[in-house]
N, C-alpha and C positions, 0 to 999 in steps of 0.2 A: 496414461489413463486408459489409453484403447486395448494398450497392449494388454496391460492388467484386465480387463473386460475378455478378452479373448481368452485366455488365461483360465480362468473363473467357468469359462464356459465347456471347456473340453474334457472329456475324461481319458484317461491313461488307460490303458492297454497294457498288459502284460501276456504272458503264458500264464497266467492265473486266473485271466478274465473269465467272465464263466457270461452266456447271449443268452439275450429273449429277444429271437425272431419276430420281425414284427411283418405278417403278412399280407398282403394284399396289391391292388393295380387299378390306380395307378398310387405312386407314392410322394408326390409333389404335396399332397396336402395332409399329409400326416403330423401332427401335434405330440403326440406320444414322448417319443425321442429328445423332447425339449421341456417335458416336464423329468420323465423321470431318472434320465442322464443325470442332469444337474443337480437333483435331489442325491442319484448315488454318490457324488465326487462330494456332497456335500456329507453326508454321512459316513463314508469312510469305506462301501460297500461296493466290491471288487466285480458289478455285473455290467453288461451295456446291452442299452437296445438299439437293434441294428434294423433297418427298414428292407424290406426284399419284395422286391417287382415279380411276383410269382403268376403266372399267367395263369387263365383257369384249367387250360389245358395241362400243364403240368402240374399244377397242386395236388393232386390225389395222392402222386408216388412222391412230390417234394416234402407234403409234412409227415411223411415217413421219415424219409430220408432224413431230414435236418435235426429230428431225435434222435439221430444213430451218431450224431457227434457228442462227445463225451463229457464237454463242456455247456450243450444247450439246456438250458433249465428249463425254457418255456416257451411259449409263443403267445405272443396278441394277434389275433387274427380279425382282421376288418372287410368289408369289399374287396370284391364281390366273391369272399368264400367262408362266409357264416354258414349259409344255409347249407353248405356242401359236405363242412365239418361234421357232423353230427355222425354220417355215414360211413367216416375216416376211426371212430372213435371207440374204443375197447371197454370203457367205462362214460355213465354222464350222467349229471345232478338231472332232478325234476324240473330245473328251469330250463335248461336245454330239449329234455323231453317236450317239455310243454310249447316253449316256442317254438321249437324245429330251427334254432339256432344256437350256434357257440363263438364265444371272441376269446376263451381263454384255454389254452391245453398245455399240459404236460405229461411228463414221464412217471408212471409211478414206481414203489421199488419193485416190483417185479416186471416191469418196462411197457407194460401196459399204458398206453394213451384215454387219459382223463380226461375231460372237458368239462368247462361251468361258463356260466354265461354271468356278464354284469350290464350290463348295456341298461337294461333297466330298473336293477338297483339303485346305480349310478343316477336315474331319472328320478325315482321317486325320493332318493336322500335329498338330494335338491330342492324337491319340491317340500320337504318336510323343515330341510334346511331357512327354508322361506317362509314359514309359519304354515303354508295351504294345508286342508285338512283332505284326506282323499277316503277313511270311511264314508261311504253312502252317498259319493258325489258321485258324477257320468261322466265319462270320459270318452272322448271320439280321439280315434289316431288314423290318421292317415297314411297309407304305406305299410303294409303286412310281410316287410322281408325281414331279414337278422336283427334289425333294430328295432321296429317297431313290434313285431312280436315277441321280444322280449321285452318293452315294456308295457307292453297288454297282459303278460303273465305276472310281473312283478305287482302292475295296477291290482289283477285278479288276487294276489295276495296279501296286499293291502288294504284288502275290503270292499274294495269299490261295488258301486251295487248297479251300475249300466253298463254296459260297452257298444260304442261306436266300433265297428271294422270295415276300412274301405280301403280298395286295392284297385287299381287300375287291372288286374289280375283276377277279378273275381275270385275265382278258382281258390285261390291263393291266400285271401280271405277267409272267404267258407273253411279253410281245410285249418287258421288259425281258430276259429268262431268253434269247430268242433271238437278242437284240442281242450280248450280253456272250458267248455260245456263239461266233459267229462272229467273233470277236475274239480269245476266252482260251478255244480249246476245252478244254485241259487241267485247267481250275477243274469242280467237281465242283456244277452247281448241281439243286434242289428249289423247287418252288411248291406254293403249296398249304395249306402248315402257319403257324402260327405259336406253335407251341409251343417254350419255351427250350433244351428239353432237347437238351445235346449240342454246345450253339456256346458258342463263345469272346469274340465279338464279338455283344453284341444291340443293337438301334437301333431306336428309336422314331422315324422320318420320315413320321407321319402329325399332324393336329392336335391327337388327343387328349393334354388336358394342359393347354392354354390355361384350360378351365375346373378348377375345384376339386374337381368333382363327375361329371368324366368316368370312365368305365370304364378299368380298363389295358388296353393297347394288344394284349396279347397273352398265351398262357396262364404264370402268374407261377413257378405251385407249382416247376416242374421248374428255374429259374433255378439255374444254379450260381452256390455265393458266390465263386471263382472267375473268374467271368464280366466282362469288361467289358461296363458298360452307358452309350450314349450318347443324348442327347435334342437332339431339332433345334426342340422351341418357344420361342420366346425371350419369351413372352409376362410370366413368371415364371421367376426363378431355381432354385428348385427345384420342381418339380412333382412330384404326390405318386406315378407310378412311379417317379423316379429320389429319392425319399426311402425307401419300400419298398426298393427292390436297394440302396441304402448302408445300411440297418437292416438287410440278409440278408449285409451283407460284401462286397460288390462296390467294385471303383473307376469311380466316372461320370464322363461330362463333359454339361456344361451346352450348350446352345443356345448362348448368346451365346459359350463356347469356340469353335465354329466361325466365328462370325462374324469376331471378333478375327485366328482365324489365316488368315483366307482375303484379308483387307482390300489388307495388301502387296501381292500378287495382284494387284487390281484396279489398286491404283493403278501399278503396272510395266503393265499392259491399255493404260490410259487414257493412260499420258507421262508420269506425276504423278511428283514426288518423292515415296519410298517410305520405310519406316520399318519397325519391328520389331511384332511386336502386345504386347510389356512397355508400349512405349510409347506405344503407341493407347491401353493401358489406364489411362497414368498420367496422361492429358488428357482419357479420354473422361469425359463424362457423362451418364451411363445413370439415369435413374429407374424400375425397376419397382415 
């Protein structure tokens, strides 16, 4: 029975294999690999993704590099080199513009390097997935780097009519708050705060949460039970601010929610045959 588990679990390798680099550092907490591995070998689909410890020092000249094999079809790029991609990049959608990050690149046919961003697609499927309605509600996110501004732009274009932006980085804020201004000047946004009170939508897109023993991400008391509350660490299932807001009455969604629903996405990016995330869910296997 183990054996067979084990079995089930692996994908084959040939000289036919064709890679999507999956980049970033550190690589211990990567989920990716264990969803969409399993979904290949379930499908019949000759690609694998391989996780690569790329330092931020060498990533400029490595996601050249790793295009120029003839087999790589793509990259997931995570931590900490979203916000670096953009600069690396020959081609890139409005979501990328707009957040000043990228998790997805490829080759195009004239070898041009693409980029597109899901990170917060992925958040708002989710959230739609869950009935919440995100016309004309507020949204505060905390954390303005590759993840959370990309789902402040995804937010921005699904309506939203406030924004919350707070960064430990000021700077870094400000410079999301005026991206998303000249796009969606009709969205009503603030930096500066990260206190709950008053939004609909709250969002933890910083790391705090991977450990057990981290601070909450942002001030708790004023949270209405009301409030959707959502978390981008996939390091753990529930982390204990998004176990606090389900003990105050709120509805969450987990990290790996966004993951799941952003996946299709990718693979429509890449050429791949695409699939539904019920059923990413009901092959992958995720150990936390």
């Amino acid at each position: 029975m183990l054996y067979s588990a084990i079995l089930d679990c692996m994908v084959e390798i040939s000289g036919k294999t064709q890679l999507i680099a999956h980049l970033g550092v550190p690589t211990g907490g990567f989920k990716a690999p264990m969803i969409y591995n399993p979904w290949f070998r379930h499908a019949g689909v000759d690609v694998v993704v391989v996780p690569m410890a790329c330092e931020p020092a060498d990533y400029p000249d490595f996601l050249k590099l790793v295009f120029r094999l003839r087999n790589c079809i793509g990259a997931l790029v995570t931590m900490p080199h979203k916000t670096t991609t953009p600069g690396l990049l020959d081609r890139m959608t409005p979501a990328v513009e707009i957040g000043g990050a990228c998790n997805a690149v490829r080759r195009g046919a004239d070898g041009a390097l693409e980029g597109d961003m899901f990170d917060g697609e992925g958040f708002v499927g989710g959230m739609r997935r869950k009935g919440r309605r995100i016309e004309g509600a507020a949204a505060l996110i905390v954390g303005a780097g590759g993840v959370g501004s990309a789902i402040a732009a995804s937010l921005a274009a699904a309506g939203i009519a406030k924004l919350g932006l707070f960064d430990l980085d000021a700077g870094r804020a400000d410079g999301l708050a005026s991206r998303i201004r000249q796009s969606y000047p009709e969205i009503e946004i603030e930096t500066g705060r990260n206190d709950a009170r008053g939004f609909d939508i709250v969002v933890n897109a910083t790391p705090l949460g991977m450990m057990a023993d981290d601070p909450f991400p942002l001030e708790f008391a004023n949270l209405s039970p009301a409030a959707f509350v959502g978390e981008v660490v996939m390091a753990t299932a529930d982390t204990p601010f998004l176990a606090a807001a389900r003990a105050k009455g709120c509805d969450v969604q987990v990290g790996l929610d966004m993951n799941f629903e952003q996946i299709p996405a990718y693979l429509d990016f890449f050429g791949l045959p695409s699939t539904t995330p019920d059923i990413l869910r009901q092959h992958a296997r995720i150990s936390i």
